[in-house]
TILUMNU-664442 format. One record per atom (N, C-alpha, C): residue in one letter; x, y, z. Coordinates in steps of 0.1 Angstrom, whole numbers, padded with zeros to 4 digits, always signed. Each point is the difference from the previous one (the first is absolute). Layout:
! TILUMNU-664442
AXYZ;...
//
This chain:
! TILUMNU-664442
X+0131+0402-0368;X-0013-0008+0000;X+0003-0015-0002;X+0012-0004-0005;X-0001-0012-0001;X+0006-0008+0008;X+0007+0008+0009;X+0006-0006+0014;X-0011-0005+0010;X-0009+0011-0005;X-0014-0001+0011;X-0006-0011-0003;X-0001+0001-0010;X-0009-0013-0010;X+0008-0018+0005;X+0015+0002+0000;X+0005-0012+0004;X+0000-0005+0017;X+0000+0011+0009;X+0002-0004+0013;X-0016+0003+0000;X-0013+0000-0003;X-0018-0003+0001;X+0006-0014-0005;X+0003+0000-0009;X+0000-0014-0004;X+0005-0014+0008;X+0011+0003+0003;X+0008-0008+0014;X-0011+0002+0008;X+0000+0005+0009;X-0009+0003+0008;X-0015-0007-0003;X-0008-0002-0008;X-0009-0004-0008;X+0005-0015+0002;X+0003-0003-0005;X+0007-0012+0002;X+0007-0006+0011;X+0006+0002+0009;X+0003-0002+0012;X-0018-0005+0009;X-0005+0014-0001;X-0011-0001+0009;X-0013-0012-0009;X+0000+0000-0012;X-0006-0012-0001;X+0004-0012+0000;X+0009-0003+0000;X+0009-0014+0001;X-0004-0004+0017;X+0006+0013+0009;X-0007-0004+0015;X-0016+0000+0000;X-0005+0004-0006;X-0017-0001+0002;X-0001-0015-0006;X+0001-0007-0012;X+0001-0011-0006;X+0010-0010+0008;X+0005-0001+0009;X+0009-0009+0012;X-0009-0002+0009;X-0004+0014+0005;X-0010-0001+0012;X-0014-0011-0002;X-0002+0005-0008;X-0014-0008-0011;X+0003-0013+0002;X+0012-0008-0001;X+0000-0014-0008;X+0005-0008+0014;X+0001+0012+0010;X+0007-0010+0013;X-0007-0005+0010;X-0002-0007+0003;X-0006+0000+0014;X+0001-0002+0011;X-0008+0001+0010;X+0007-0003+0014;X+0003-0011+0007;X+0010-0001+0003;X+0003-0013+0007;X-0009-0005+0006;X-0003-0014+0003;X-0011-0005+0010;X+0006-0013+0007;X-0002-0002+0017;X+0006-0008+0005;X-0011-0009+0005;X+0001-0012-0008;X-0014-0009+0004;X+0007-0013+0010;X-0004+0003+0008;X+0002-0010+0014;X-0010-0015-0003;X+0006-0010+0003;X-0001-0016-0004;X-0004-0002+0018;X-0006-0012+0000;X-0001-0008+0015;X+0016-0003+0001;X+0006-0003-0004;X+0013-0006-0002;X+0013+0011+0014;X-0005+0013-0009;X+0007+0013+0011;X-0008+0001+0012;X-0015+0001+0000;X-0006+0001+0013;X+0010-0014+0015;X-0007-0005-0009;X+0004-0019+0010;X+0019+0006+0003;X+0009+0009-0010;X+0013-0004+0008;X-0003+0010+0008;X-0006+0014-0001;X-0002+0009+0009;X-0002-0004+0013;X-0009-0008+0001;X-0010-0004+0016;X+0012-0012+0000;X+0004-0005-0005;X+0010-0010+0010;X+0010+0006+0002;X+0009+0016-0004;X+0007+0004+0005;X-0001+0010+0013;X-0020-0002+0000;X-0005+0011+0008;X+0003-0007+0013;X-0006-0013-0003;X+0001-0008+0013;X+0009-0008+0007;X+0014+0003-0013;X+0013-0003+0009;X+0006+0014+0002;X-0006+0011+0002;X+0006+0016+0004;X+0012+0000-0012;X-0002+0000-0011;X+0011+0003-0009;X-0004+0008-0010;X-0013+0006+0004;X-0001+0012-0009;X+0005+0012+0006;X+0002+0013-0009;X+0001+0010+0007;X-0014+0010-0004;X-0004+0009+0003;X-0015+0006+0001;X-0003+0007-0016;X+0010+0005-0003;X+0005+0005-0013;X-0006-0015-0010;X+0006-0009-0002;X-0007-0010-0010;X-0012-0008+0001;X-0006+0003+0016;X-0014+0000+0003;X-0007+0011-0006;X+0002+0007+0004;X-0008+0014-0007;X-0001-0003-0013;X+0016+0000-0011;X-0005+0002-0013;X-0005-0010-0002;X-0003-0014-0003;X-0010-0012+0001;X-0009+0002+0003;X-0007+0006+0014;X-0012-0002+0008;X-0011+0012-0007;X+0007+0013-0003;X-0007+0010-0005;X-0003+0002-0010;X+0005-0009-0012;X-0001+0001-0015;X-0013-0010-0002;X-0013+0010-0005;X-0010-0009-0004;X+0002-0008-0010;X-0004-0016+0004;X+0000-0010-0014;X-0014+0007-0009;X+0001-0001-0008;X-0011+0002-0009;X-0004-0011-0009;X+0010-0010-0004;X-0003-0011-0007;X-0005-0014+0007;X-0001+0005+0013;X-0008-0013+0010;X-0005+0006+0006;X-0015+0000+0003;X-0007-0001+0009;X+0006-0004+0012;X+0003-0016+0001;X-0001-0004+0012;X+0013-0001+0004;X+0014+0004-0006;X+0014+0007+0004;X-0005+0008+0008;X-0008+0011-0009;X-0001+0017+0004;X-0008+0001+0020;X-0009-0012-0002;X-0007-0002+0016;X+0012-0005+0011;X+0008-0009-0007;X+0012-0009+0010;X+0009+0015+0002;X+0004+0008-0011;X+0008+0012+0002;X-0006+0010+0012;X-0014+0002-0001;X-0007+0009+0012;X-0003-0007+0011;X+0000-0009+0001;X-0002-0011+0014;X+0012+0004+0004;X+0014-0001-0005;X+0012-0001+0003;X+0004+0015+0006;X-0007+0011-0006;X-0003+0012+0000;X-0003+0005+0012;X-0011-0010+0003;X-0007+0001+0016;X+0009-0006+0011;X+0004-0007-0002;X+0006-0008+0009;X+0012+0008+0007;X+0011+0011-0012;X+0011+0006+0003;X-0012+0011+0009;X-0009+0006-0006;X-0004+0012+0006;X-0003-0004+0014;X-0007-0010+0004;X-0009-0007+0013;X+0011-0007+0011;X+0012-0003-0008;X+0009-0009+0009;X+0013+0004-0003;X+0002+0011-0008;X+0015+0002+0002;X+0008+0006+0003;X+0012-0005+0006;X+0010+0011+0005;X+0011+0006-0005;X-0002+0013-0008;X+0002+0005-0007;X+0017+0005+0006;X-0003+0008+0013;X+0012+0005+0011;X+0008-0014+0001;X-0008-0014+0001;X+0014-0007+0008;X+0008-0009-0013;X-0006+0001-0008;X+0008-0008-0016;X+0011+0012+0001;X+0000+0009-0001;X+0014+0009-0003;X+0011-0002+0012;X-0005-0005+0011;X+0009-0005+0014;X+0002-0015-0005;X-0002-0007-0008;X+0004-0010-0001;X-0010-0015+0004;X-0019+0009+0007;X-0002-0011+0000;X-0015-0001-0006;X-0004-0015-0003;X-0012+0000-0010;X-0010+0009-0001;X-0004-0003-0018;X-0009+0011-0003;X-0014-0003+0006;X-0002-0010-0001;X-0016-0001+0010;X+0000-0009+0013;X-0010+0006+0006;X+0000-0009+0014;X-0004-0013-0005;X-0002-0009+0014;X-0003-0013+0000;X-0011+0000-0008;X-0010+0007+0005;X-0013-0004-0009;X-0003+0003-0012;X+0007+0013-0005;X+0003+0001-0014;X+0011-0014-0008;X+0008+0000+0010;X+0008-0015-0008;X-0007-0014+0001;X-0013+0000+0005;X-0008-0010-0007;X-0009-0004-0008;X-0006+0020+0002;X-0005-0001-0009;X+0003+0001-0017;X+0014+0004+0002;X+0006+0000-0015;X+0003-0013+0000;X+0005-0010+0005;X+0005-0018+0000;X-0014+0000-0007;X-0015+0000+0003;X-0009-0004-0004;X-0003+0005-0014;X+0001+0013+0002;X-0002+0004-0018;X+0010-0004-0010;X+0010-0004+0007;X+0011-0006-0009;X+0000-0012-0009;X-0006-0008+0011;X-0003-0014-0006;X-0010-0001-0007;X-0012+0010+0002;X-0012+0004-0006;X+0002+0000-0016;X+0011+0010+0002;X+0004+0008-0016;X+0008-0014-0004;X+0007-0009+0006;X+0008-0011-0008;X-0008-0007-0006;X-0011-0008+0008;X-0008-0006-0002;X-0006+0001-0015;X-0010+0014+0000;X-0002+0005-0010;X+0010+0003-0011;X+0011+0006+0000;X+0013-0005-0012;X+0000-0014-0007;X-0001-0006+0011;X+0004-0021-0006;X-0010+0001-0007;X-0016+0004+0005;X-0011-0004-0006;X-0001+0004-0017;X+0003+0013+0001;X+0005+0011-0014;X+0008-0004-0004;X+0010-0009+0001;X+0013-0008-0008;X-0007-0011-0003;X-0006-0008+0005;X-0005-0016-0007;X-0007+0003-0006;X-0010+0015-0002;X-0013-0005-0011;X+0008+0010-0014;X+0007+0005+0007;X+0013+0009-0012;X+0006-0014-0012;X+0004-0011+0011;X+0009-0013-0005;X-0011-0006-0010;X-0010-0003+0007;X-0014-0007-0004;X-0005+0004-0016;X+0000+0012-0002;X-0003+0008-0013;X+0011-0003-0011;
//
């Protein structure tokens, strides 16, 4: 009986220790800056991404910006509406012409707006 009593007890203890870890941890969270968008699209638009670090970028909802989270689905649209998914793995760009200007335009869009978010940042 008292062997029983000591391996409940281990046991007992093992499984609360992991219940009390689980509890106290949380999950990782990967919060995207303008900073990563802006290198993304200027590596979009010198063809130096590969589709893989578009994806994980493009499909992770911002939740702490609204207007990240709009520039992230615009960008969203853009791969869906103008991209070539087949010829980036042959080596050649991820969007057509008119998708590569219209990303040049959201680009500077999103800079724009960064500088503006950094000087009233500085200003405070």
């Amino acid at each position: 009986m008292a062997l029983f009593l000591l391996v409940f007890a281990v046991c007992l203890l093992i499984f609360g220790g992991m219940v009390v870890i689980l509890l106290f941890s949380r999950t990782p969270r990967y919060r995207t800056e303008p900073r990563q968008l802006l290198e993304l699209f200027d590596k979009a638009l010198e063809d130096r991404v590969d589709e893989g670090e578009w994806n994980a970028i493009i499909d992770y909802p911002i939740r702490h910006d609204d207007y990240l989270d709009g520039v992230r689905r615009r960008a969203h649209r853009l791969m869906e509406e103008h991209g070539r998914h087949w010829r980036r793995a042959q080596g050649g760009p991820l969007l057509d012409s008119t998708g590569r200007e219209e990303l040049a335009a959201l680009r500077k869009h999103l800079a724009a707006h960064a500088d503006l978010q950094e000087r009233r940042r500085n200003e405070t």
